[in-house]
Structures are given as C-alpha cells and as structure tokens.
C-alpha positions as CSV (number, residue, x, y, z in Angstrom):
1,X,62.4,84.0,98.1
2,X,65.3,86.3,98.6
3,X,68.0,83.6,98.9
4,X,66.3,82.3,95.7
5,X,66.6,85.0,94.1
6,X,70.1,85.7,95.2
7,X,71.2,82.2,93.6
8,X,69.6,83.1,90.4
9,X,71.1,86.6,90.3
10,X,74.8,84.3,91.5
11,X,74.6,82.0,88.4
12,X,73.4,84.1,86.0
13,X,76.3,86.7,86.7
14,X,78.8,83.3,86.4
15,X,77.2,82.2,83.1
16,X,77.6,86.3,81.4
17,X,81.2,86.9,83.1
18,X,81.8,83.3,82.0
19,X,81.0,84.1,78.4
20,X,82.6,87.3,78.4
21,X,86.0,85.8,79.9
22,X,85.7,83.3,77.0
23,X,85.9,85.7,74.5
24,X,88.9,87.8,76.5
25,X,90.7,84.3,76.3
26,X,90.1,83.7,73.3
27,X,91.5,87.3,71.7
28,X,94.3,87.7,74.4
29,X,95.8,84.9,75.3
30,X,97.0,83.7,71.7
31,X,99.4,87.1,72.4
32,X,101.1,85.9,75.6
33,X,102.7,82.9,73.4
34,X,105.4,85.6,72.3
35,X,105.9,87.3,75.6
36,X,108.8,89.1,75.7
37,X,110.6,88.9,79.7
38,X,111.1,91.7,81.8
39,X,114.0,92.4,84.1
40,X,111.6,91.5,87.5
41,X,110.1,88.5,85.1
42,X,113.6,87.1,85.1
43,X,114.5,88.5,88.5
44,X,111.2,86.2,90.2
45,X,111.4,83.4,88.4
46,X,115.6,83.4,89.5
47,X,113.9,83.6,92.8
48,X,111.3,80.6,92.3
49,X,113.7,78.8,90.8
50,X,116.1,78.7,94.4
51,X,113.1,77.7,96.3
52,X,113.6,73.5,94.8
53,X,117.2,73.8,96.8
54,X,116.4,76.9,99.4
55,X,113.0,76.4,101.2
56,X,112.3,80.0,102.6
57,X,114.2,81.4,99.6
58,X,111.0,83.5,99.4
59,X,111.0,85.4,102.5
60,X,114.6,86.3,101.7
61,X,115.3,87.6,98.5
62,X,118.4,88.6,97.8
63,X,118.2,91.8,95.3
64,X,116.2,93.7,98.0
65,X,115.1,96.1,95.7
66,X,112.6,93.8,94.5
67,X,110.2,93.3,97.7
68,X,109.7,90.6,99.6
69,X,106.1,89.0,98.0
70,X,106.3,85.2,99.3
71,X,103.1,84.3,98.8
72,X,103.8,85.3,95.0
73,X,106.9,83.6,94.8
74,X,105.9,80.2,96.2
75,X,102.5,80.7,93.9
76,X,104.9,81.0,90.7
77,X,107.1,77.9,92.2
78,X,104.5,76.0,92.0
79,X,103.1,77.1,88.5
80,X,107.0,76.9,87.3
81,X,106.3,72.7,88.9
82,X,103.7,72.5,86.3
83,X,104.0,74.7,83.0
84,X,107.9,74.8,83.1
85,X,108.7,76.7,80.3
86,X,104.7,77.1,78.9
87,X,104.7,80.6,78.9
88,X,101.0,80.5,78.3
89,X,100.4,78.5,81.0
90,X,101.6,81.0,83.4
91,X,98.8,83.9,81.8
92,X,95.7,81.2,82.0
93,X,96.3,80.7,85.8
94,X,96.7,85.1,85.6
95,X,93.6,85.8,83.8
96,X,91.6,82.9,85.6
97,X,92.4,84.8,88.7
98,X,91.8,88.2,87.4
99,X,87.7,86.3,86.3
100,X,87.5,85.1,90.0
101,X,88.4,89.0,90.9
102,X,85.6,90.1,88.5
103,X,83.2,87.5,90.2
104,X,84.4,89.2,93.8
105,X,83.7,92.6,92.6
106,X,80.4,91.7,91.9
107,X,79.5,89.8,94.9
108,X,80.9,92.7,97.0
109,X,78.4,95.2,95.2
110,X,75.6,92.9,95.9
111,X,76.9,92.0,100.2
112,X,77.2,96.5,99.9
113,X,73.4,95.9,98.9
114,X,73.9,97.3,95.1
115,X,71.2,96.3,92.8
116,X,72.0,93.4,90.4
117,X,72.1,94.9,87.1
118,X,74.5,97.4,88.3
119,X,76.7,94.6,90.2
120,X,76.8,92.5,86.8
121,X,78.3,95.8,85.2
122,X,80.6,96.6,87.7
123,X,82.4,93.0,86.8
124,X,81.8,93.4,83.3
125,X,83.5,96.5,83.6
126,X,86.1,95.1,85.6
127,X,87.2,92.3,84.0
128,X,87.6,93.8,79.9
129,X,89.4,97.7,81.5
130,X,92.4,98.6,79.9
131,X,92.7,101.1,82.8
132,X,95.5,98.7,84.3
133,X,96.9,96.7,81.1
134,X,99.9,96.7,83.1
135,X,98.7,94.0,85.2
136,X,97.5,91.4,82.8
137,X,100.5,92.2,79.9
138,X,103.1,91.5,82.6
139,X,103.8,88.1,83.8
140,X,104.4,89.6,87.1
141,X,101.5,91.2,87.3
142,X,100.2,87.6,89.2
143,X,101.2,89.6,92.6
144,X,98.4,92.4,92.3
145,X,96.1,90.0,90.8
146,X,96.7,87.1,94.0
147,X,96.6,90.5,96.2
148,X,93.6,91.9,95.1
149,X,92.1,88.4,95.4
150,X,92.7,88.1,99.1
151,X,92.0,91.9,99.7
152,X,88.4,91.2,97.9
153,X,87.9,88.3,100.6
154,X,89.1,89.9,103.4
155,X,86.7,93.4,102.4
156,X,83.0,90.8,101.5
157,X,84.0,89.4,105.1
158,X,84.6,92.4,107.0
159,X,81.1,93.4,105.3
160,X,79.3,90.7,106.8
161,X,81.3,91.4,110.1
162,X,79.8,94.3,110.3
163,X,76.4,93.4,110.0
164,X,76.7,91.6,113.2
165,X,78.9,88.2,112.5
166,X,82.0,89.3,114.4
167,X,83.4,85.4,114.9
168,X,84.2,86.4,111.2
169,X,87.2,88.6,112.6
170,X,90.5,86.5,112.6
171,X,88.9,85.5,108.9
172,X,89.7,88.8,108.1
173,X,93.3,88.6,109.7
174,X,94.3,85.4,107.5
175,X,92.6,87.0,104.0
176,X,94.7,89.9,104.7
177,X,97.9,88.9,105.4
178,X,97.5,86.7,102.5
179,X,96.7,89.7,100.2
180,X,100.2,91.8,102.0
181,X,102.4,88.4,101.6
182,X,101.1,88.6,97.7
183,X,102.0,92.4,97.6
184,X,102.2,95.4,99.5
185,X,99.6,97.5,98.1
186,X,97.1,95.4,100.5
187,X,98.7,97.5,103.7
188,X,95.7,100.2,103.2
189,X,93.3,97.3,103.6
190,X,92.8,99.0,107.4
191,X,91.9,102.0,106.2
192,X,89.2,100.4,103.8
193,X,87.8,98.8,107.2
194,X,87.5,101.9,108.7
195,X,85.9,103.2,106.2
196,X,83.2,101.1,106.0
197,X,82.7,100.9,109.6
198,X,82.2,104.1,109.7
199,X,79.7,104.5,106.7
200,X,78.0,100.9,107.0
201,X,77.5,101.1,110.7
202,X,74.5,103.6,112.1
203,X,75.1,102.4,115.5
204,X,77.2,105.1,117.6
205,X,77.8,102.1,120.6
206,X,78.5,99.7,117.7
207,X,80.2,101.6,115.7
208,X,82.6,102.5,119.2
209,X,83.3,98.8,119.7
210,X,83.7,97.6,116.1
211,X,86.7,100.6,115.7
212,X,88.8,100.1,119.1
213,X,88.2,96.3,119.6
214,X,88.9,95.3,115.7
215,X,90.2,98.1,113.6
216,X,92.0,99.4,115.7
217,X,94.2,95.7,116.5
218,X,93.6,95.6,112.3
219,X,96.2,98.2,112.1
220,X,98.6,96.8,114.6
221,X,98.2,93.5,113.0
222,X,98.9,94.4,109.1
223,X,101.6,97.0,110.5
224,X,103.8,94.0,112.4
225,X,102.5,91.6,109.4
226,X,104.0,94.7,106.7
227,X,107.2,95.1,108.7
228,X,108.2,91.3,109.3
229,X,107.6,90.7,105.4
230,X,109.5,93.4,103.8
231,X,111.7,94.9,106.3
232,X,114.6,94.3,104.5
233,X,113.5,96.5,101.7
234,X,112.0,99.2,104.2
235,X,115.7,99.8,105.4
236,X,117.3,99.7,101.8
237,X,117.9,102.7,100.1
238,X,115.0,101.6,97.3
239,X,112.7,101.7,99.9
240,X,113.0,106.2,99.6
241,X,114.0,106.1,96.3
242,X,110.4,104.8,95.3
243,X,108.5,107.3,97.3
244,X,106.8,110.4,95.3
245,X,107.5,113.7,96.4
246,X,104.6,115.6,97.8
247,X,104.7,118.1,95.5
248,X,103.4,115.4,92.7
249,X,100.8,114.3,94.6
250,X,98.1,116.8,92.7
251,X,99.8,116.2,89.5
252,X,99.5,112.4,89.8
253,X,95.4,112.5,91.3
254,X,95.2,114.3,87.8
255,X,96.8,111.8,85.5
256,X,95.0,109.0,87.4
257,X,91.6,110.1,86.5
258,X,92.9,110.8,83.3
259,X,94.5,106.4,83.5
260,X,90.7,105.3,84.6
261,X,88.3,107.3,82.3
262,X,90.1,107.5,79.2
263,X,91.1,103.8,78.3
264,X,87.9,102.9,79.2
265,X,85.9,104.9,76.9
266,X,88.2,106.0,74.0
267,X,90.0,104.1,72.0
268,X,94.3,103.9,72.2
269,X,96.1,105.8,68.9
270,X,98.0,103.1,68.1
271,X,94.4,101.5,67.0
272,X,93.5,103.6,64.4
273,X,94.7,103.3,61.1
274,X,95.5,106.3,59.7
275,X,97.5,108.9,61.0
276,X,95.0,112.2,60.6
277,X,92.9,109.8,63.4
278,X,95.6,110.2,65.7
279,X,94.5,113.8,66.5
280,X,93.0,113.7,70.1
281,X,89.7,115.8,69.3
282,X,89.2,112.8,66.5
283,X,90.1,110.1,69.9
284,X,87.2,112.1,71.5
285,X,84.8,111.4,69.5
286,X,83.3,108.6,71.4
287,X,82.8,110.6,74.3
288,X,80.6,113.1,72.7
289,X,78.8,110.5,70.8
290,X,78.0,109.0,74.0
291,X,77.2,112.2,75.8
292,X,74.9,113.3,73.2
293,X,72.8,109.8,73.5
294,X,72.9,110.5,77.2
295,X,71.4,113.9,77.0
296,X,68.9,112.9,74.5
297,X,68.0,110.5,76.7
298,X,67.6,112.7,79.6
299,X,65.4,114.8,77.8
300,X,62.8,111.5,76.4
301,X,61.6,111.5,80.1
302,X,64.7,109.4,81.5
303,X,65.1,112.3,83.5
304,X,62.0,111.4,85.9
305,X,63.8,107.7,86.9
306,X,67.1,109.5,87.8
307,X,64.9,111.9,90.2
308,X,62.9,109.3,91.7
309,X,65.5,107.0,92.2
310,X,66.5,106.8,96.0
311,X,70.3,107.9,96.6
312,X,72.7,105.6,97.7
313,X,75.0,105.9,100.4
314,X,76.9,103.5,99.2
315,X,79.1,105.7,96.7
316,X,80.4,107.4,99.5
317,X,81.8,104.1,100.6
318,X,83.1,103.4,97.0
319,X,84.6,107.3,96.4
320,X,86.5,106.1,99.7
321,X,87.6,102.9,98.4
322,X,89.0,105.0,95.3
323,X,91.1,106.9,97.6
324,X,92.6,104.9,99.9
325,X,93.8,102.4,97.8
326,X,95.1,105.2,95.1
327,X,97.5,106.0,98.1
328,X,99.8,103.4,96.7
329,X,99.9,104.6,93.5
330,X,100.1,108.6,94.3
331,X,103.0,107.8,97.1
332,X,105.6,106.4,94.8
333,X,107.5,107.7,91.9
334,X,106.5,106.1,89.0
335,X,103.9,107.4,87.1
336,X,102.4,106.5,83.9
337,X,102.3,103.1,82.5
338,X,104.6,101.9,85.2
339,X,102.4,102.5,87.5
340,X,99.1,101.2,85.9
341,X,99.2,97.5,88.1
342,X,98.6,100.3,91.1
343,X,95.4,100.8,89.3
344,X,94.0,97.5,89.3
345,X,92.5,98.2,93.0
346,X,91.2,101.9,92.5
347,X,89.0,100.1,89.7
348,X,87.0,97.9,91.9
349,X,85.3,101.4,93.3
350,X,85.1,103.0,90.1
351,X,83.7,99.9,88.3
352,X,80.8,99.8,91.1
353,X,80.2,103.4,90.5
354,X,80.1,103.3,86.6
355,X,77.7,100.4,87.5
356,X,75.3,102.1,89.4
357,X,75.0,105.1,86.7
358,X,74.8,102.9,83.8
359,X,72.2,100.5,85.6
360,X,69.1,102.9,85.7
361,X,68.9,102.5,81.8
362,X,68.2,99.0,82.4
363,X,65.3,99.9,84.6
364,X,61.5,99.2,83.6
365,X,60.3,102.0,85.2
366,X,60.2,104.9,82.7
367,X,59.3,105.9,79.6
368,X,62.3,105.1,77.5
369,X,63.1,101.3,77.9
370,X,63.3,100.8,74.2
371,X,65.8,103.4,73.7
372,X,67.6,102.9,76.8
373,X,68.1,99.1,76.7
374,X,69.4,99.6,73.0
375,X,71.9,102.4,74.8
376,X,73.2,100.5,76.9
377,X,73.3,97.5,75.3
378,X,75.6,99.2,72.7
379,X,77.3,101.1,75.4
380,X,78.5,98.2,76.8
381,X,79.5,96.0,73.9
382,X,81.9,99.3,72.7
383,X,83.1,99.5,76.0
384,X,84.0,95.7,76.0
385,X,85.1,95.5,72.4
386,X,87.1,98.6,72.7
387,X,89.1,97.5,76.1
388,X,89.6,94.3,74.7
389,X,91.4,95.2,71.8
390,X,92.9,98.3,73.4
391,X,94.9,95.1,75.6
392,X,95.8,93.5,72.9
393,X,97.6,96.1,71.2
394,X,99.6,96.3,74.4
395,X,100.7,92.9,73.7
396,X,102.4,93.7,70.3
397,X,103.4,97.7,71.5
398,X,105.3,95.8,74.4
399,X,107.0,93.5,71.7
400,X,107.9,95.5,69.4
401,X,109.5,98.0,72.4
402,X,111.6,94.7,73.0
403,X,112.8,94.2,69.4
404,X,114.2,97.8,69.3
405,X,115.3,97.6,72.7
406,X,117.0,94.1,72.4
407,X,119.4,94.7,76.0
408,X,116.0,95.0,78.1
409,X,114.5,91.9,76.5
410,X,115.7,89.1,79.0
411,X,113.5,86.4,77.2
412,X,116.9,84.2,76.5
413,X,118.0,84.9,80.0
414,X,115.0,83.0,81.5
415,X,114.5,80.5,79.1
416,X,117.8,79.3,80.2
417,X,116.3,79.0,83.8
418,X,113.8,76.6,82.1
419,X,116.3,74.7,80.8
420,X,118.7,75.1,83.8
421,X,118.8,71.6,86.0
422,X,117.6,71.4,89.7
423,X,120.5,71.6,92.2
C-alpha cells in the first residue's frame, strides 16, 4: 500500500509541476528570443566552439579567469551541434533542466520523509522563485542548473545510503564529480553529507563508520576532484580577487535573507505602474496582507493543528542545507544580482521549509479547512503569478541595460561564432 501510494503521490506531483512548467514556458520563454549576450556568454560559447578542432579544449580554457566547468562546456558543445544559432533552443534545454531540479527537490523532501503536500510546495516553490533570476535570465546560468542537478542526485542517494544501502557509495562519487565538473559551488557537497549523517543517523556505531569510512574519503575525493579541475584558476590571481573579505560576511548573511524572502513574496518596482507604488511601505503590502490572514487564521482554531502537530527534525537538516551551500555565495565578492545564480542551491532548503509551514493549511484535521484551503490556494497562485512575472521583467530590465550599454552587449560578437566555419 505504501509503494502504491508513493507512485500516486510521484505522478500526481509530475502532472501539477508539469502544468505549472507549462505555463512558465509559455510566459518566459517567448523573452529569451531577444537575449541580449554577455561577456562569459560569448566567452563559453568561444570555448565550445574550439572543442570541433581541440578535443579537451574544455579542461583547458585559456582565459583562466573563467573556471574550468567541462562538463558545462561539452553540455553547450553539444547543444551548439543541435540549435546552432536558435537562441531559444539553448533556454528550453535550461528550463527543462531547472523542471527536472524541481521534480528532485521534491523527491528529496519525500526520501527526507516530508509529507506530500508540503513536498509538492517545496517544487512549486522552487521552480516559479525569482530569488535566483540570475540563473534562468543568463544563458550561462546552464552550469548551476546541470550542477545542482547532479548535486540533487548525489544528496537523494546519499539519503538512501544512509538508511543502510551503502553499495550506493561510489554512486555518490560519480553524481558528484559530475555536479563539481558542471561548477564549483558543488565542492560543499561533503559538508551536506556530513550533515545529514549526523542528523539522519541515531546510531552512535553507525554513525562512527558511515563518517571515517565514507565522509571522511568524500572529502579527499571532491578535494583531489576540485583541484585537478580548476587548478589553473586556483593559482591565478582571480582565484583571490573573487574571494569576500571576512568583514562582509554578516553584511552579506543579511542581504541574502533579504534575496530569498522578498522576491518571493513582494512584487519587483519595476512592476508597478505608477511611480507613488514604488514606495517600499506600498511594496509591503503583500506581506501584511498575508500576515493578517495568517493571524486570523491562528485565532479561528488553526492554532490547535500547529500544536498537535509532531515537530520535525528534519528542518534542522534543511536550516543546515541553507548554510553550507550559502558558503559559496557569502565567500566571494560579488554581491547582489551578480551573485543571485549562488542562490539557486540555498533555495532547495528554504523551499522545503516554506513547504512544511504552508502544508498544515492543507490539512483535514482542524476546524478551518474552508478558510485555510482558500488561503492557501490563493497564497500560492500570488506567489506563482507574482515570481513569474517578476522573471519576466528581468528579461526586458536586462535588455534594455544592453541597449544603453551598447559596448557590454556582445550579441554581434557571438552571432558571428554561429556563422563562423568549423576549422
């Protein structure tokens, strides 16, 4: 009954993520047919391009400021084989992968033993955020996508490792050298194991083993794996000129709470239409709203579910998730929207948790399941709607930056890459 149920609770999250990445499709990817090129857009294709005469062209790159990512670059070799100069080619095969990432998050709330409502919000919530537009605005952005891809695989697996399949090991090994050859923000994936081993595991002797004969060689592993792959970049001068200093570390723990909660749930000021609205007490106003249902909420007896309602370890293991793989984006220098593809892997853990607070609302078991469904129903659809959109307007700020910026547009410069023979 329980593996029947878990099929049910499989398709039925395909068939709503399915529907909802329709609709993403269907509003975003008309934008991506006037992409404007960045600098590392021309800069990686240059380097695709050399792999039809070079071979290993991607483990060698020759502007070593842009890391070594060969797994990325023979991923976009082989989409420049088939879409050529189909520019919105290249951002079906991106947001295709970011849906598959959505379907991970959810499967690894349900392998961390999450209930299913809150898993199906967790990859509703993943896949519309506007938290890290960064990643599906850029062409680029492919590398954290295909990383977090592999890093999803290699965290399910190390899941069901520890719950007693350890021929599952060296799985683990391939999925993450494959997420660290897409790009480098998989080399915390260690950390993430240790984590979990050490929350997931009750078993002092088990836990013992599991850390110095597999997390332990984990570390050696992705540190050797790390070095080979970009150690030309780890000697260059980039390599230090990319790290923060620690005095921004608080600063930037600030701004990224302020990068994951506030796209989500308030709208951009470039979407309103008139200029009083861009005040940010008016921007607010959905917060309140929403805080206001909450509490109303909490006093119609919706209080008594969140009381009975057994705690959950599991946040513990997500809170940790958020803070390892933040590491990546509080250790270098840029901050801001420049940094916002670093937030495509905090979001998995804060996804899960905004899933399991939203989900008791969906529950039958107190006295306001009228009210709450309707809550969350619309809480959901304004969350969806409003990311949505708030991506789209990405698309046209980012073009428009490029028309007034004309000598950082280098659209004409690979379009002539297109066009350019093979040697």
């Amino acid at each position: 009954m329980d593996k029947k149920n878990t099929l049910k609770h499989f398709f039925f999250s395909i068939f709503i993520l399915s529907f909802s990445f329709s609709i993403f499709l269907i509003l975003l990817l008309p934008q991506t047919s006037n992409y404007s090129f960045h600098r590392d857009d021309f800069v990686f294709f240059e380097l695709a391009q050399k792999v039809f005469y070079e071979p290993f062209a991607g483990f060698y790159p020759e502007n070593i400021e842009f890391r070594c990512h060969p797994l990325f670059i023979y991923f976009l070799f082989l989409e420049h084989c088939v879409w050529k100069g189909k520019i919105v080619g290249y951002f079906l095969v991106n947001f295709l992968l970011h849906f598959f990432n959505a379907i991970l998050v959810v499967q690894l709330a349900r392998v961390l033993r999450v209930d299913f409502p809150a898993s199906l919000i967790a990859g509703l919530v993943f896949l519309c955020s506007a938290s890290f537009y960064g990643v599906v605005t850029k062409l680029t952005g492919l590398a954290t996508i295909l990383c977090l891809f592999f890093f999803l695989l290699a965290t399910i697996t190390w899941v069901k490792l520890l719950r007693g399949d350890l021929k599952l090991y060296f799985t683990v090994v391939l999925f993450q050298i494959a997420a660290l050859s897409a790009f480098e923000m998989a080399i915390v994936f260690p950390l993430v194991a240790f984590c979990l081993t050490i929350f997931l595991v009750t078993d002092p002797e088990k836990r013992k083993l599991i850390l110095l004969w597999f997390v332990i060689p984990l570390f050696l592993f992705v540190g050797i794996a790390f070095f080979l792959i970009s150690k030309h970049f780890f000697f260059s001068t980039g390599f230090y000129a990319k790290i923060s200093s620690p005095f921004g570390f608080i600063p930037k723990l600030f701004s990224l709470l302020r990068m994951l909660i506030f796209p989500l749930l308030t709208w951009d000021k470039g979407l309103l239409p008139f200029g009083f609205f861009d005040l940010k007490i008016v921007r607010l106003f959905p917060i309140v709203f929403f805080i206001v249902l909450f509490i109303f909420f909490l006093q119609k007896k919706g209080w008594r579910f969140f009381v009975e309602e057994p705690t959950q370890p599991v946040v513990f293991v997500l809170l940790a998730w958020i803070g390892i793989t933040v590491l990546p984006y509080v250790a270098q220098s840029l901050t801001f929207e420049h940094a916002t593809r670093c937030l495509y892997f905090p979001m998995v853990g804060f996804s899960i948790i905004f899933g399991i607070a939203i989900a008791p609302f969906f529950k039958k078991n107190h006295g306001c399941i009228i009210g709450s469904y309707l809550f969350s129903l619309f809480f959901l659809f304004y969350l969806f709607t409003l990311n949505i959109f708030s991506t789209s307007y990405h698309y046209k700020r980012y073009k428009k930056y490029f028309t007034e910026h004309a000598r950082e547009d280098y659209t004409s410069q690979v379009h002539a890459l297109f066009n350019e023979p093979r040697k």
